[in-house]
N, C-alpha and C positions, 0 to 999 in steps of 0.2 A: 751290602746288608751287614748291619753288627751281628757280634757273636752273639750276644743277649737277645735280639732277634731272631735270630736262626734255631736258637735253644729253647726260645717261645715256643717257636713256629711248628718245632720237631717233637714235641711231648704227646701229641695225639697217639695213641694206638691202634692198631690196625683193628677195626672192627668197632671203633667207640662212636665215628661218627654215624649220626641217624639221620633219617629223611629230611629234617628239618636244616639239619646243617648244610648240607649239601644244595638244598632248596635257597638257604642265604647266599651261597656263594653266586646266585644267580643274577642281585642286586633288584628284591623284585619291585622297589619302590620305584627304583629306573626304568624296570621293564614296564611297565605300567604307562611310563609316557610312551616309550618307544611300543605298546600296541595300539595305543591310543592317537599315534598320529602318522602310525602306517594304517590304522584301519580309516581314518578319513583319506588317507591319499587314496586307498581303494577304492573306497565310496563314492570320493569326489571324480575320478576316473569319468570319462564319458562310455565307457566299453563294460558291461555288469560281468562280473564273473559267476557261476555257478554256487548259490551259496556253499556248499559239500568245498569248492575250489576255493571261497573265500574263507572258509574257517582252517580250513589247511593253509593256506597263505600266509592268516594270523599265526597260527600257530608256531609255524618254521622261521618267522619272524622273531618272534617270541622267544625261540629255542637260540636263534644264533645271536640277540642281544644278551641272552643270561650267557648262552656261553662267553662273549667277549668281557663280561663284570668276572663270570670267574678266573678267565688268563689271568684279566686285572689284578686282581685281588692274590693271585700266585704269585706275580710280579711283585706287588708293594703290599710285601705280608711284614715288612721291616718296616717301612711305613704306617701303616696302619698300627701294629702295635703301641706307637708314641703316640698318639694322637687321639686324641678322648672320645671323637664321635665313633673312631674305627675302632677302636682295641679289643671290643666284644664282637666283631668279626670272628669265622669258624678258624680260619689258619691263627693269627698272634692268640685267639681263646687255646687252642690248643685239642677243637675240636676235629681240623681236619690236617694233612699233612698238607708237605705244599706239594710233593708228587702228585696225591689224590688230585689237590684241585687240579693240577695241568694235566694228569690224565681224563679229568670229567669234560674240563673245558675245550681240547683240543679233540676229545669225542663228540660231542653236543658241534660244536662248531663246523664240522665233517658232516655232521650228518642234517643239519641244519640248512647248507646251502646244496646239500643235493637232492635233500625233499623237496626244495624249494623251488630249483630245475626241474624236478620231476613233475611237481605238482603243477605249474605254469611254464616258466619260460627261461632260455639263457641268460637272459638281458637281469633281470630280478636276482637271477641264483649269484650272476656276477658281482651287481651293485651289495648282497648282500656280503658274498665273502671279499669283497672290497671295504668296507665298512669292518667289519671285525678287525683285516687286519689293520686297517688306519687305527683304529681307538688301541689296539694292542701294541703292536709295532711302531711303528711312526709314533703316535704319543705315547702311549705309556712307556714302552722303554726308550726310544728313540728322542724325547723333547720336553716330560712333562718336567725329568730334574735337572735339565739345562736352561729353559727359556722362560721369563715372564710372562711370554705369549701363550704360557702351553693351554693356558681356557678359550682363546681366541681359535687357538689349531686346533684344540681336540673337541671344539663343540663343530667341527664337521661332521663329526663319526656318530654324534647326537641327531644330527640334522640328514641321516639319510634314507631312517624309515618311510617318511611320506613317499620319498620317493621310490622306493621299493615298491612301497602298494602299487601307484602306479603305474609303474613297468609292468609289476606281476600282473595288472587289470588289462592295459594295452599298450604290453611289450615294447615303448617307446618313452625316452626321457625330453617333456616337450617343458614349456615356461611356467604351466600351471603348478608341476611339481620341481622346475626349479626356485618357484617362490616360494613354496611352500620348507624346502630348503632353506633359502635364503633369512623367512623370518625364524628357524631357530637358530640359527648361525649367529644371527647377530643378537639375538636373544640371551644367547647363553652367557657372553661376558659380564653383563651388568649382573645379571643373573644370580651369577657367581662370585663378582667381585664384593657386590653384596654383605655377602656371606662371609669373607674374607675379610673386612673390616671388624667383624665382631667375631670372628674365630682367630684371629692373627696368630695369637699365642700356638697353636696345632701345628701351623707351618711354619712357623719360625723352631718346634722342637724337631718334626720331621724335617727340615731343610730342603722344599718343598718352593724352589723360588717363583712362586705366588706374588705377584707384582706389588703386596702391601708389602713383602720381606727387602724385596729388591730397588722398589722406587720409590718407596713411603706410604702412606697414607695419603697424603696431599694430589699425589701426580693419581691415584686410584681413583680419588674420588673426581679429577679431573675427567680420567677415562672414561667411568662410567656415565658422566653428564654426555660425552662426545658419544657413546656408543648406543646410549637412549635415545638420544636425537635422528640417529642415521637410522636405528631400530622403529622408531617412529614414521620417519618420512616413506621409508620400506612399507610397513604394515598400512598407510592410509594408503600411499601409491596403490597396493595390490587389490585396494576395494573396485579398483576400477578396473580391473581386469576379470579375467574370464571364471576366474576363482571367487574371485567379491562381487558387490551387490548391496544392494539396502540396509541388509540387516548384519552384514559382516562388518560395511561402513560404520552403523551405529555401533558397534560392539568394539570398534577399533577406537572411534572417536573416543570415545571412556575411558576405556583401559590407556590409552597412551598420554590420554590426557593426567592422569592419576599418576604412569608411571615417572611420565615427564614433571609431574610435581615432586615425587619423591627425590629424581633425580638431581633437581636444581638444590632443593634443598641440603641435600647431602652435597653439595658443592658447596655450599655455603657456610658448611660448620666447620671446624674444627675439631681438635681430637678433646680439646677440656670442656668442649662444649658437647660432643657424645658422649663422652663418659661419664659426664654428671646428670645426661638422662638415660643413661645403659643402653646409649645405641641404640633408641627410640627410634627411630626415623628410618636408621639403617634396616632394622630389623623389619619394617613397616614394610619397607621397600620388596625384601627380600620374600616377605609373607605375600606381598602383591605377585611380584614375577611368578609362582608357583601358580597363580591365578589365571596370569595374562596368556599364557600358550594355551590353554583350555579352552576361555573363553572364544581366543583366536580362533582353533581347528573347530570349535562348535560352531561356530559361525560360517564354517568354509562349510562342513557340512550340512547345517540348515540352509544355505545357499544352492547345494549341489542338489538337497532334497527339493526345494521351491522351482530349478530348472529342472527337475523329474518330472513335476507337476505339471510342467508351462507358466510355474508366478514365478521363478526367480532368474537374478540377473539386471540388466538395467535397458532390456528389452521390451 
């Protein structure tokens, strides 16, 4: 960490930061997907849980992905400072210390997966403090400023709420919610690389080796065509499994059809050819992928509702 970050980082006063700040350090635009697709892996579950057990479930969920954004953001409070979307973050603003956040974070995250055992099961309370530490440990500090790959490895730690829910529903990790796995896993690199084409400048000053800094543009937009594709064949494959159905298929056909359009196309351009339409297309992409996991887990769970019923499935 530079000194100039460190001197950011340390200006807060004991007592200056508020609810608010502390509330960011939780990343809550993230935690937002991660309740949103541990609450279909519950849902989708064949086993109901107690609603009283199912809002507790969300809940401690909820608590133990903010606390892994706040380690995060403890860890690459140097980072974030140089980099325009992060800077007005609580730690480089100068709102919280980085002590604070590792005391918040490594509290919350304690207490997070032992609600979590409490409130359901071993199996849940493990997969969830498993999960923390991969996105903390293993990437964040362990991979994200060494490897190109680090979006490919740390969107497992992204990818393991669904499967939480349904351990916590029934205390068993079976194929339903390893696809459910599987389609953010492979979600997450195009996702991101995305993003990474019209941000480049961010990770090139934090040094942040982001596969656009380390392999160019050209080999990235190659990637993200290969990693749509296999993202694709994943997501139609799973309509026909015990998770999909009619109306998940429909939902999948669309969406992969649109992203597999963005993606060729961005294989197609070049860098003088995005910049003279300001990453048009990239961005296109990028505002899709925010779409496509929603529409996905709605689908899974309109499917899990329609077998509640007796209409869904291919039954």
């Amino acid at each position: 960490m530079s000194d100039a970050s460190l001197n950011q980082a340390s200006t807060a006063q004991p007592g200056e930061a508020g609810f608010g700040d502390f509330f960011a350090l939780l990343k809550p635009r993230v935690m937002v997907l991660v309740v949103f697709t541990a609450l279909v892996g519950l849902l989708a579950a064949p086993v109901a849980l107690h609603p009283v057990e199912a809002l507790a479930t969300i809940l401690f969920i909820a608590v133990g992905g903010g606390a892994a954004g706040a380690l995060n953001m403890w860890w690459e409070s140097d980072i974030d400072a140089v980099m325009k979307r992060t800077a007005r973050r609580p730690i480089p603003a100068g709102k919280v210390t980085r002590d604070e956040a590792f005391a918040f974070g490594i509290t919350l995250a304690a207490f997070s997966v032992v609600m979590l055992w409490l409130a359901t099961n071993a199996l849940a309370a493990a997969i969830l403090a498993f999960t923390i530490f991969f996105y903390v440990v293993i990437y964040t500090i362990g991979l994200k400023r060494w490897t190109p790959q680090n979006i490919v490895i740390g969107g497992a730690a992204g990818a393991f709420p669904p499967m939480i829910g349904w351990a916590a529903a029934t205390g068993t990790v079976s194929l339903e919610s390893v696809l459910m796995f599987a389609l953010i896993f492979m979600w997450t690199p195009p996702h991101f690389w995305a993003l990474a084409l019209f941000m480049r400048g961010d990770y090139d000053n934090a040094g942040v080796p982001m596969l656009t800094v380390t392999h160019g543009r050209r080999a990235t937009r190659i990637h993200i065509l290969v990693y749509t594709v296999l993202l694709a064949a994943l997501a139609l494959g799973a309509g026909f499994t015990q998770i999909g159905g009619p109306v998940y298929l429909a939902v999948a056909l669309v969406f992969n059809a649109l992203f597999l359009r963005d993606a060729v196309a961005i294989w197609r351009r070049d860098e003088a050819m995005a910049e003279a339409d300001n990453y048009r297309v990239e961005k296109r992409a990028f505002r899709l992928s925010l779409w496509y996991l929603f529409a996905h887990f709605t689908a899974i769970l309109a499917e899990a509702a329609l077998r509640g019923a007796g209409l869904g499935g291919w039954a």
